[in-house]
C-alpha positions as CSV (number, residue, x, y, z in Angstrom):
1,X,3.4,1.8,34.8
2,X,5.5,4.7,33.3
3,X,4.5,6.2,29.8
4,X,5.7,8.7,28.1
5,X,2.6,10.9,27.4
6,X,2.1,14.1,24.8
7,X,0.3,17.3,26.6
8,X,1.3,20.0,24.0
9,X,4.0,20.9,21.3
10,X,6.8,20.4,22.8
11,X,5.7,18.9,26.0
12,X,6.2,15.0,26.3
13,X,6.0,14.3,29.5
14,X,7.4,10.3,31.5
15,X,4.3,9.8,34.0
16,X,3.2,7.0,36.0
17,X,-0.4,5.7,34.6
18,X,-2.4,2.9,35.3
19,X,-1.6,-0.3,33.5
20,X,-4.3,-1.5,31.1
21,X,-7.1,-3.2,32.7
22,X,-8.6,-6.9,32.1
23,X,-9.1,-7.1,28.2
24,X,-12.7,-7.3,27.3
25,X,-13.8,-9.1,24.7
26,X,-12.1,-9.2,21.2
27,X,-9.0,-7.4,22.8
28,X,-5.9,-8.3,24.3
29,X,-3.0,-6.4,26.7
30,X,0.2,-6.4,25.2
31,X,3.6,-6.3,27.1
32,X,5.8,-4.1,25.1
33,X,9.0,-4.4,24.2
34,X,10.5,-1.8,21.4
35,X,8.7,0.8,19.7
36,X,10.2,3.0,17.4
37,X,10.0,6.7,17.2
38,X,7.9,7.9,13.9
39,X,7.9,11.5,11.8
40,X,4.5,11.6,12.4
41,X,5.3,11.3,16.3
42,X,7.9,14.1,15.8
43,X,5.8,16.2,13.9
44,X,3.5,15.9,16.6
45,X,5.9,16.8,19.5
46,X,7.0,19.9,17.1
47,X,4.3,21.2,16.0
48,X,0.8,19.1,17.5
49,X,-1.7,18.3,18.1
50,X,-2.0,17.3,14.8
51,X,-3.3,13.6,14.1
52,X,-4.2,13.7,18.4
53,X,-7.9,14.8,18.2
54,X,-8.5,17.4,20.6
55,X,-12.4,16.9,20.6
56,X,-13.1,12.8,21.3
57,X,-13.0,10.8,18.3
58,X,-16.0,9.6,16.3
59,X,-14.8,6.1,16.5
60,X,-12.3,5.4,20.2
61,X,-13.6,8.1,21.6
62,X,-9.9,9.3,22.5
63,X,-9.1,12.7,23.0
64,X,-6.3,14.9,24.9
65,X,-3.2,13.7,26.7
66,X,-2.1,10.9,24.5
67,X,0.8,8.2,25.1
68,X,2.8,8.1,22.0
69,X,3.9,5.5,19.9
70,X,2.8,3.2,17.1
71,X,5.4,1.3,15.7
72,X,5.7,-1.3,18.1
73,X,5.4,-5.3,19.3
74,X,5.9,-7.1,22.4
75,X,4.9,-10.2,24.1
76,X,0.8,-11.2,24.9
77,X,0.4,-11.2,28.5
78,X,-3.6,-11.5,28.8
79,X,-6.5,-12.2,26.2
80,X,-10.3,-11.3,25.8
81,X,-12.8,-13.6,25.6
82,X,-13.1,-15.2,22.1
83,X,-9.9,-13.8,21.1
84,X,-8.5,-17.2,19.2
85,X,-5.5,-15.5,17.0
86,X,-3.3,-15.0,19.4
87,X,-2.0,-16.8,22.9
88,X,-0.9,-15.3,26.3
89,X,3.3,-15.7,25.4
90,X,3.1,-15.2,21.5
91,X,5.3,-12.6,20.3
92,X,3.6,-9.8,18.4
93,X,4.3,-6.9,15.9
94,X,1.2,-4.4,16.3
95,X,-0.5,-2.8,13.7
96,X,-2.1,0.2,15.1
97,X,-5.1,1.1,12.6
98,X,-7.9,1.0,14.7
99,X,-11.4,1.4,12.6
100,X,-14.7,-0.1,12.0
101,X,-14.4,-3.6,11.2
102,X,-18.2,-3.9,9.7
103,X,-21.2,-1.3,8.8
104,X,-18.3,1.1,7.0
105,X,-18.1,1.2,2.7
106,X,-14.2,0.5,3.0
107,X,-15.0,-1.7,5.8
108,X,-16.8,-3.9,3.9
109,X,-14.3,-3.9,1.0
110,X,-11.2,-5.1,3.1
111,X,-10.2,-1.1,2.4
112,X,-9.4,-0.7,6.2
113,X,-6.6,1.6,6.4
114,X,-9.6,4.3,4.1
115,X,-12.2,4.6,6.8
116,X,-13.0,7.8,7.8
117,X,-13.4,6.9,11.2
118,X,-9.5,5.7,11.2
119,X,-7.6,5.7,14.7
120,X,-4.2,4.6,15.1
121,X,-2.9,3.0,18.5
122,X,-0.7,5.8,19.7
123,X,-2.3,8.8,18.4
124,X,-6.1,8.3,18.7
125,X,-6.7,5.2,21.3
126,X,-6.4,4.3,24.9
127,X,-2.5,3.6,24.6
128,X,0.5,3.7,22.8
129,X,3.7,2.0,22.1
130,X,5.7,4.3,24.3
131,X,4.5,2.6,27.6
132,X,5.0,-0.6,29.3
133,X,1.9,-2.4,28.4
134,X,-0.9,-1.1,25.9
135,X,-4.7,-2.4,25.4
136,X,-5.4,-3.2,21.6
137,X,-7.7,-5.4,19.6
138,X,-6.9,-9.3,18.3
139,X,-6.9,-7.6,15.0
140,X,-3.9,-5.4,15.8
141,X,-2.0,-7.8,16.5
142,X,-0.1,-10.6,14.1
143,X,2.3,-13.4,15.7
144,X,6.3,-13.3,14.3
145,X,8.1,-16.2,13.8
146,X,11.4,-17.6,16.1
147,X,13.7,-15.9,13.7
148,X,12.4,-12.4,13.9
149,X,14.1,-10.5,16.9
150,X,12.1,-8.4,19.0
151,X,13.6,-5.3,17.2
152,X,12.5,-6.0,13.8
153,X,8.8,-6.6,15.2
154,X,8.5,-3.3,15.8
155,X,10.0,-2.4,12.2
156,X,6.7,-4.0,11.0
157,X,4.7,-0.4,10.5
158,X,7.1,1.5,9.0
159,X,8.4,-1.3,6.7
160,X,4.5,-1.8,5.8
161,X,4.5,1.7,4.5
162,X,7.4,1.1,2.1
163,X,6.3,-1.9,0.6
164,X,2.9,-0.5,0.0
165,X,4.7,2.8,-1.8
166,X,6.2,0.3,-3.7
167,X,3.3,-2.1,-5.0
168,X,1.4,1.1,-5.6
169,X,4.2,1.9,-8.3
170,X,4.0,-1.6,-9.2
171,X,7.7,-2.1,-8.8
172,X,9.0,-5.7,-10.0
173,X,12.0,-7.4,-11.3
174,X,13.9,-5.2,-13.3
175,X,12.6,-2.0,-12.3
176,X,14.0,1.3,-12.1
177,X,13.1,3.5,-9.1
178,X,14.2,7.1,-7.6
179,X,13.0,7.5,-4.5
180,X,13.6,11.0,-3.4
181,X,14.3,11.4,0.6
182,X,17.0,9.4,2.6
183,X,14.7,9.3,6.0
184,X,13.7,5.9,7.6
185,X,10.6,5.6,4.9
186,X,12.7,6.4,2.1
187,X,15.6,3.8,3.1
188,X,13.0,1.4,3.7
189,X,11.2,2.1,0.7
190,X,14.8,1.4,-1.3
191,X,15.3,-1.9,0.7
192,X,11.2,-3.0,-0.3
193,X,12.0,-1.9,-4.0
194,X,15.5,-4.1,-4.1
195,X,13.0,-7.0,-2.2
196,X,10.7,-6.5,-5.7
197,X,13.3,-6.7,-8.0
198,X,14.0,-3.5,-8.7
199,X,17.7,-3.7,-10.5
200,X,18.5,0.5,-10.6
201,X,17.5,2.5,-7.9
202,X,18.4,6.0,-7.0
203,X,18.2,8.0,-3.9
204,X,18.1,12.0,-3.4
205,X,18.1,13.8,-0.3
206,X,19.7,17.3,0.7
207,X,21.5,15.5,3.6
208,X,24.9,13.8,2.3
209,X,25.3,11.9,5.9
210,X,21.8,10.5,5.3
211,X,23.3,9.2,1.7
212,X,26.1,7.9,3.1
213,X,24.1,5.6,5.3
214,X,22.1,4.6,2.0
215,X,25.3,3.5,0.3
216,X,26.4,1.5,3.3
217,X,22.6,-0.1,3.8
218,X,22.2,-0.7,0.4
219,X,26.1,-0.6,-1.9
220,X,25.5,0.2,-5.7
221,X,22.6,2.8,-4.9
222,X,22.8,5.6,-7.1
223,X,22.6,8.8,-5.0
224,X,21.7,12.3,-5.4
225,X,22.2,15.8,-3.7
226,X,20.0,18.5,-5.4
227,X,22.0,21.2,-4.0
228,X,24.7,19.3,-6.4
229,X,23.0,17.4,-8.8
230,X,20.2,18.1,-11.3
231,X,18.3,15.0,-10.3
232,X,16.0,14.1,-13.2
233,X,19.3,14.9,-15.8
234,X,21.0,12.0,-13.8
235,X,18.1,9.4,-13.5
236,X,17.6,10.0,-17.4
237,X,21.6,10.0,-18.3
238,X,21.7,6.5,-16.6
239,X,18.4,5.2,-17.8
240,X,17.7,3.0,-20.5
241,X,17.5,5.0,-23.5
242,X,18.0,8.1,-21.7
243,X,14.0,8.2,-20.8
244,X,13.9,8.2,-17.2
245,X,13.3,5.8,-14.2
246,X,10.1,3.4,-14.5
247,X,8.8,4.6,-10.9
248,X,9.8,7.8,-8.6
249,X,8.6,7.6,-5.0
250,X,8.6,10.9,-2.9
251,X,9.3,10.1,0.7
252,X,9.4,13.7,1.9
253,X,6.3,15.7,1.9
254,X,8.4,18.4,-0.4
255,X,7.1,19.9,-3.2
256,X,10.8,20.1,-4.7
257,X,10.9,16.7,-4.6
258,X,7.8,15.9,-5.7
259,X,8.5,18.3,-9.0
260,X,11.8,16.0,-9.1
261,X,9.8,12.8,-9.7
262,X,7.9,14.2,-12.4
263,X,10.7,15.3,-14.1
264,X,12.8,12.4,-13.7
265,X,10.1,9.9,-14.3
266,X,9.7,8.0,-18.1
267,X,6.6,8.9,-20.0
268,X,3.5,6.3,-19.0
269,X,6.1,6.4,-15.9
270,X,4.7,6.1,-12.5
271,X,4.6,8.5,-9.4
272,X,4.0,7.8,-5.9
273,X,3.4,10.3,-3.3
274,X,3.8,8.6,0.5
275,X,5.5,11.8,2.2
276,X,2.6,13.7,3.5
277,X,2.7,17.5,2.3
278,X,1.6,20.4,4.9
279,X,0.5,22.7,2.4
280,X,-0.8,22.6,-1.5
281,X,2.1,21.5,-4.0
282,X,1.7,23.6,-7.7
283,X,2.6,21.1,-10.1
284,X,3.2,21.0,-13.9
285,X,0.3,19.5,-14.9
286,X,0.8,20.3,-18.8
287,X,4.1,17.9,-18.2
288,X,1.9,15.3,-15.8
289,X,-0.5,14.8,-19.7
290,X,2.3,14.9,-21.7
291,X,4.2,12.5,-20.2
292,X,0.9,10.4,-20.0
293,X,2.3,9.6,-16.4
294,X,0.2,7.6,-13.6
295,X,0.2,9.9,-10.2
296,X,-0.9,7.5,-7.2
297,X,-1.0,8.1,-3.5
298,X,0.2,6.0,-1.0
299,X,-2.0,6.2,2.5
300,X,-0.6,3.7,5.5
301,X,-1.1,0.3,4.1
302,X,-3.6,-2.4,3.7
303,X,-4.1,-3.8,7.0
304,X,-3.5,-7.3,5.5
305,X,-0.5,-6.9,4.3
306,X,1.2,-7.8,7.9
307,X,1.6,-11.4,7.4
308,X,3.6,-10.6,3.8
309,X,6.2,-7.9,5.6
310,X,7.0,-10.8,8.9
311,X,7.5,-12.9,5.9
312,X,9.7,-10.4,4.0
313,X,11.7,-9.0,7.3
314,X,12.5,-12.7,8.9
315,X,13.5,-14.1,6.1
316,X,16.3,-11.0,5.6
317,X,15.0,-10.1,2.0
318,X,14.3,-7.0,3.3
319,X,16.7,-6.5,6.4
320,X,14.9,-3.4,8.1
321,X,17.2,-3.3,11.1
322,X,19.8,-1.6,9.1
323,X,17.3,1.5,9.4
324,X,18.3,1.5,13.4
325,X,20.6,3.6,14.4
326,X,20.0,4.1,18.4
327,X,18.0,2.5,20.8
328,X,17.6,3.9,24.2
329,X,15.5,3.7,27.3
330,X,11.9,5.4,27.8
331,X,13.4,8.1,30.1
332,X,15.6,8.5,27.5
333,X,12.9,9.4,25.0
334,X,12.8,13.3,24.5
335,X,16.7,14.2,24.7
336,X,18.1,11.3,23.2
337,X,15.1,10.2,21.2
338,X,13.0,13.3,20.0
339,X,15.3,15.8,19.8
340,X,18.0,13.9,18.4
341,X,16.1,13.3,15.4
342,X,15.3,16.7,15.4
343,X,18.7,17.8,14.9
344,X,19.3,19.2,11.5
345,X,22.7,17.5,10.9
346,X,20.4,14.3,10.5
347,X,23.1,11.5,12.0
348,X,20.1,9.3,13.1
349,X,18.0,7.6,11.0
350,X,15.8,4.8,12.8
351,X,15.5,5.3,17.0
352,X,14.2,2.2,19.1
353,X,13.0,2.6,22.8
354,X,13.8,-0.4,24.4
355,X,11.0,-1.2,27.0
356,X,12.2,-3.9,28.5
């Protein structure tokens, strides 16, 4: 079957492997069907191996020349013995953590997504999303519903990670959020506050065609250009009071933006942090006690909360399509996938590879 398989940074390669054998017990083999392109994959063709272990893992095993790819569903086309979730012909959206499912603390505490032996389906295990077929687990894999296309199945992971941002703030009806970074994370992360409740949300990003799209996703967002705009002076001069926004969730991995959030945020405010930063971030930590703010990470996502997203995609609360901007083919993948997204003038937002 054809794959499109990481060697080096830079170096994605479309190779014929062989497809997934008989599932063994507890596992099934999953026909795919769209899998979108992630930042972590892109960091990873830019800059990797990061995430791909280049020693085998302590958990899969997995090491090397990995096929990319964890955002992702498809169609069951064989079962394990005593796999009872899931039938050959269901329609799946995947999620990729792969870990201990007993015999670990977080294991045992339903705390997944927090083992240390955590693998992800397309970085760290057999297969990926960016291949015909993949092997996974029953666990990593959850039914959808008639009304949820193919497409938005595969929206699943990256919509996960937006509404987990967002219960970590404990957005809810009324709320006001900034969320600085107009990527697909921070879009969706706007889309899962409005799903909340949230009534006044702001968006910043240093990319006006990237806040374009937000006002066309989502009209009445307040956005924000930092080259232009003092960012926390705006959230405060439209808040109530003139305090600042209830939550602030950083979608970038910048330490600018991050510093925005702080600023911007009311005191006993919370802050999320969900873009992953490559280096230390100084921050004002005299203002972080003052302020008397909370400051919460935001790692993946509860592995349970799959069931909760389906319900919040198909029922078009929270339309995560709106995110896609391309979808191409898998020989497509590096010019019009990778690089695209790559390019700095930022006119794509969500990319699909259709498998079909």
């Amino acid at each position: 079957m054809q794959a499109l398989r990481f060697h080096a940074a830079r170096d994605l390669r479309i190779e014929d492997i062989p497809r997934p054998a008989k599932p063994g017990p507890g596992q099934v083999v999953l026909r795919n069907r769209f899998v979108g392109i992630c930042g972590t994959d892109l960091h990873e063709y830019s800059y990797g191996p990061i995430f791909i272990p280049t020693k085998p893992h302590p958990f899969t095993g997995s090491s090397g020349v990995q096929v990319l790819g964890h955002e992702f569903g498809g169609v069951i086309e064989a079962v394990g013995e005593g796999v009872t979730s899931v039938s050959v012909g269901d329609r799946v959206a995947v999620q990729p953590l792969i870990m201990p499912r007993s015999g670990d603390y977080y294991a045992a505490r339903g705390l997944y997504h927090l083992s240390d032996k955590l693998a992800l389906a397309g970085l760290s295990w057999v297969g990926g999303g960016m291949a015909e077929a993949a092997l996974l687990n029953d666990y990593n894999v959850e039914r959808i519903p008639d009304e949820m296309s193919d497409e938005e199945a595969a929206l699943v992971e990256p919509t996960a990670v937006a509404v987990y941002a967002c219960d970590r703030g404990g957005v809810s009806a009324g709320s006001s959020v900034l969320i600085t970074g107009a990527g697909p994370i921070g879009i969706l992360t706007m889309l899962a506050a409005r799903a909340a409740g949230a009534t006044q949300l702001f968006i910043s990003d240093l990319n006006d065609t990237r806040l374009e799209m937000a006002r066309s996703i989502l009209p009445g967002v307040v956005t924000l250009n930092p080259k232009r705009d003092e960012v926390d002076e705006a959230v405060r001069a439209a808040s109530e009071g003139g305090v600042g926004c209830d939550v602030a969730i950083e979608c970038v991995g910048n330490e600018h933006a991050l510093k925005a959030c702080l600023a911007a945020v009311r005191k006993q405010g919370v802050v999320v942090q969900t873009g992953l930063h490559p280096h230390e971030n100084p921050l004002d930590w005299f203002q972080v006690t003052f302020k008397d703010v909370d400051i919460r990470g935001s790692w993946a996502y509860p592995t349970h909360l799959w069931p909760r997203v389906i319900r919040l995609i198909s029922s078009g609360q929270l339309p995560a399509s709106k995110v896609v901007t391309r979808r191409i083919r898998l020989r497509e993948a590096v010019s019009d996938g990778f690089d695209a997204l790559l390019d700095p003038a930022g006119t794509q937002l969500k990319i699909l590879i259709d498998l079909s």
